[in-house]
VOPAGU-2260 file (C-alpha; in pm, 1 decimal, decimal comma):
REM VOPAGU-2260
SITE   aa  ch    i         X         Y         Z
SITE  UNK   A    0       0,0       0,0       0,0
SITE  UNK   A    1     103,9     353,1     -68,0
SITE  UNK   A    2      56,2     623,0     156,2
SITE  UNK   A    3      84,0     988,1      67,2
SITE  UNK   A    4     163,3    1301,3     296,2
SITE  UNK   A    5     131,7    1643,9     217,0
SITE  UNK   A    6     235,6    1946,9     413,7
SITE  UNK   A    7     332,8    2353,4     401,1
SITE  UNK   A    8     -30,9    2458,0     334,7
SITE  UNK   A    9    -112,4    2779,5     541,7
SITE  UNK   A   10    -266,0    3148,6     474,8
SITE  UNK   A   11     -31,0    3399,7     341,0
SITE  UNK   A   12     -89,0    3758,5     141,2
SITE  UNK   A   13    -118,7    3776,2    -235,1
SITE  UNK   A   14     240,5    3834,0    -378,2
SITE  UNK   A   15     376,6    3556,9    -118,1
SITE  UNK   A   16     535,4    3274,8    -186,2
SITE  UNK   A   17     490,2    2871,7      -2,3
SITE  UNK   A   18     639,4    2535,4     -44,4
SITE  UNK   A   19     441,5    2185,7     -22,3
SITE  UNK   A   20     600,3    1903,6      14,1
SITE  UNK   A   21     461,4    1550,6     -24,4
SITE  UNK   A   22     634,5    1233,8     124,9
SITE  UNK   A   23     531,1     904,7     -31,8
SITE  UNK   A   24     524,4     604,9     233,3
SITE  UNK   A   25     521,8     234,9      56,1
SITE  UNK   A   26     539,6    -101,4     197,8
SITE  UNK   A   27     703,8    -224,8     -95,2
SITE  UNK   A   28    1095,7    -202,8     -11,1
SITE  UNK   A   29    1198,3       5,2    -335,4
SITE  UNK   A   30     853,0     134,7    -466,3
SITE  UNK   A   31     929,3     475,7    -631,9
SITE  UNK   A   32     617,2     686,5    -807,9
SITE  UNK   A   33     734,2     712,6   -1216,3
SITE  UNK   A   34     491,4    1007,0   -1193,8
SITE  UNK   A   35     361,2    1277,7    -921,9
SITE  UNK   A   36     171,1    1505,2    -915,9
SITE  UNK   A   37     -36,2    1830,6    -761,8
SITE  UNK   A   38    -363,1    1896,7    -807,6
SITE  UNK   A   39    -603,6    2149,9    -621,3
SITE  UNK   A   40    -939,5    2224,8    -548,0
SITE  UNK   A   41   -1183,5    2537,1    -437,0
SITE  UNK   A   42   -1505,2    2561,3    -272,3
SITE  UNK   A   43   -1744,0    2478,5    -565,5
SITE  UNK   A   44   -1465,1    2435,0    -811,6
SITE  UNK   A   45   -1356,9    2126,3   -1007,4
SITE  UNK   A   46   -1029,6    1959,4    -928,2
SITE  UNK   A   47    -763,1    2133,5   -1120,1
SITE  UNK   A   48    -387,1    1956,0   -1213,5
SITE  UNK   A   49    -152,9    2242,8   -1120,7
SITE  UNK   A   50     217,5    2077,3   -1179,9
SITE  UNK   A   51     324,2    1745,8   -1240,7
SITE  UNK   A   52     665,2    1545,9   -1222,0
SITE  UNK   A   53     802,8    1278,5   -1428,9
SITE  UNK   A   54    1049,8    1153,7   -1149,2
SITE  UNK   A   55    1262,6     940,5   -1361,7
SITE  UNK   A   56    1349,0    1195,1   -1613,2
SITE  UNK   A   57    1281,3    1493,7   -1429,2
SITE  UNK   A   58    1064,1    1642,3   -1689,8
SITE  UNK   A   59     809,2    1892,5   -1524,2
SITE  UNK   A   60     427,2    1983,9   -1629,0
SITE  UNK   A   61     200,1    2266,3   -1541,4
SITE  UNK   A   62     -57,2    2438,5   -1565,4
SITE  UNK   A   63     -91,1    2780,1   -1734,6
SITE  UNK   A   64    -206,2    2918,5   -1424,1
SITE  UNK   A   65      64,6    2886,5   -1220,0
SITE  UNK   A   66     319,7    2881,6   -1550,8
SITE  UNK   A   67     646,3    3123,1   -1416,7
SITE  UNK   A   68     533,1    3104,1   -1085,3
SITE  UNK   A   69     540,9    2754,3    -984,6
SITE  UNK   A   70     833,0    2506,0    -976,7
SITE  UNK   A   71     783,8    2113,4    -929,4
SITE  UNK   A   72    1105,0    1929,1    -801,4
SITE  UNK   A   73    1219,0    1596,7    -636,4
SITE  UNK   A   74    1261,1    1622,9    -238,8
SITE  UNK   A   75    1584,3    1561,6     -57,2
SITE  UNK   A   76    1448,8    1211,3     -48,2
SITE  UNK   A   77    1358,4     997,1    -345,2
SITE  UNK   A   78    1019,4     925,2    -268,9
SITE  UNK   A   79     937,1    1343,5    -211,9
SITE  UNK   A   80     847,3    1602,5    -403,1
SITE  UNK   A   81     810,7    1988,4    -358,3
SITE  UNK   A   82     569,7    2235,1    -519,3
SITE  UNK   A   83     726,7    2628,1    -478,3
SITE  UNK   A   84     462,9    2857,3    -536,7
SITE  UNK   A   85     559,1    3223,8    -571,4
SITE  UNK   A   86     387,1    3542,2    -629,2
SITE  UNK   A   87      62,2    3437,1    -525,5
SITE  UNK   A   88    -306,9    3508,8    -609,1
SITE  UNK   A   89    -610,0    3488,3    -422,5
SITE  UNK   A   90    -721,0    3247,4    -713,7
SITE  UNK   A   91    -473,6    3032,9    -650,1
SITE  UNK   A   92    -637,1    2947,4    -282,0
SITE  UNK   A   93    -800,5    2537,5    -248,2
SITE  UNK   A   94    -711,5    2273,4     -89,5
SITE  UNK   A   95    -399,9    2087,8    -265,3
SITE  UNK   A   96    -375,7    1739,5    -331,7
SITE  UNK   A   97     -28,4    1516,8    -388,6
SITE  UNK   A   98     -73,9    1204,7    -581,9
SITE  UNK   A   99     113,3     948,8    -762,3
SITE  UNK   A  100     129,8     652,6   -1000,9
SITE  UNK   A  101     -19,9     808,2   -1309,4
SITE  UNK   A  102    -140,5     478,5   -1522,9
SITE  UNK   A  103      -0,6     391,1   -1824,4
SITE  UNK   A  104    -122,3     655,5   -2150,9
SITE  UNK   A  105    -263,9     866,7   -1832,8
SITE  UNK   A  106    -269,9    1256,0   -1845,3
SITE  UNK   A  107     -67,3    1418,6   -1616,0
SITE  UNK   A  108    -382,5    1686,6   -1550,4
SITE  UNK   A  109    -640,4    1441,3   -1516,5
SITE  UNK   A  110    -675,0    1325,0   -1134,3
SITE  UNK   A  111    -933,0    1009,9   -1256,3
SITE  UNK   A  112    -543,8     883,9   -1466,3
SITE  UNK   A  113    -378,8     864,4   -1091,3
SITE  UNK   A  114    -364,2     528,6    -853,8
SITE  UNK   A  115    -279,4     714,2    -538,2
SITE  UNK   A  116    -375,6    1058,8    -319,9
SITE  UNK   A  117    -274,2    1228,8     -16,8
SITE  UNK   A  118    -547,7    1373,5     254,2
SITE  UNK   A  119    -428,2    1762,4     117,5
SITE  UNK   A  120    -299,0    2040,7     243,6
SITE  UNK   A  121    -475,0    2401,1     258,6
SITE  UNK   A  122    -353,0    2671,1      66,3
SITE  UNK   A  123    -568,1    3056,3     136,4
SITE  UNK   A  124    -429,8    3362,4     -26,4
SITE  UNK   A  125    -560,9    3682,0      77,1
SITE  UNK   A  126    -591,0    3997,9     -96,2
């Protein structure tokens, strides 16, 4: 079973900047994600994929929105990765969701492609 854990939500002023990190926990000795993944949600919003990582070849995805202003990147350890977020906007408030294991011919935006999720993390920008 693989267990996800996200963390470094909190409330901070547009124009600020915050870091989530998400651990992966796996009782399979050597289990490594090929893909994770960040996706968020606000009240009365649909799920939205924000930034994605391919972990073996370190080739990054995101979304427009956060384009310039986001960077997805492996963790000190293997199994972790880190979503900066700079210069932020109220719109960019939800709660933020790690996941991994994208399936095979899976889109890295699409949150129905991917095997695993974490409980989230709360992001709120203020203007």
């Amino acid at each position: 079973q693989v267990q996800l854990a996200e963390s470094g939500g909190g409330s901070v002023q547009a124009g600020g900047s915050l870091r989530l990190s998400c651990v992966t926990s796996a009782a399979m000795y050597g289990y490594r994600a090929s893909y994770m993944g960040w996706f968020r949600q606000a009240p009365g919003k649909e799920r939205e994929g924000v930034a994605a990582l391919f972990t073996f070849g370190g080739i990054t995805y995101y979304a427009d929105s956060v384009k310039g202003r986001s960077r997805i990147s492996q963790g000190n350890a293997v199994n972790t990765v880190d979503l900066q977020m700079n210069s932020l906007k109220p719109e960019d408030s939800g709660m933020y969701y790690c996941a991994a294991d994208l399936r095979q011919g899976g889109r890295w935006y699409d949150g129905d492609d991917y095997k695993y999720w974490g409980q989230g993390t709360q992001v709120t920008v203020s203007s």
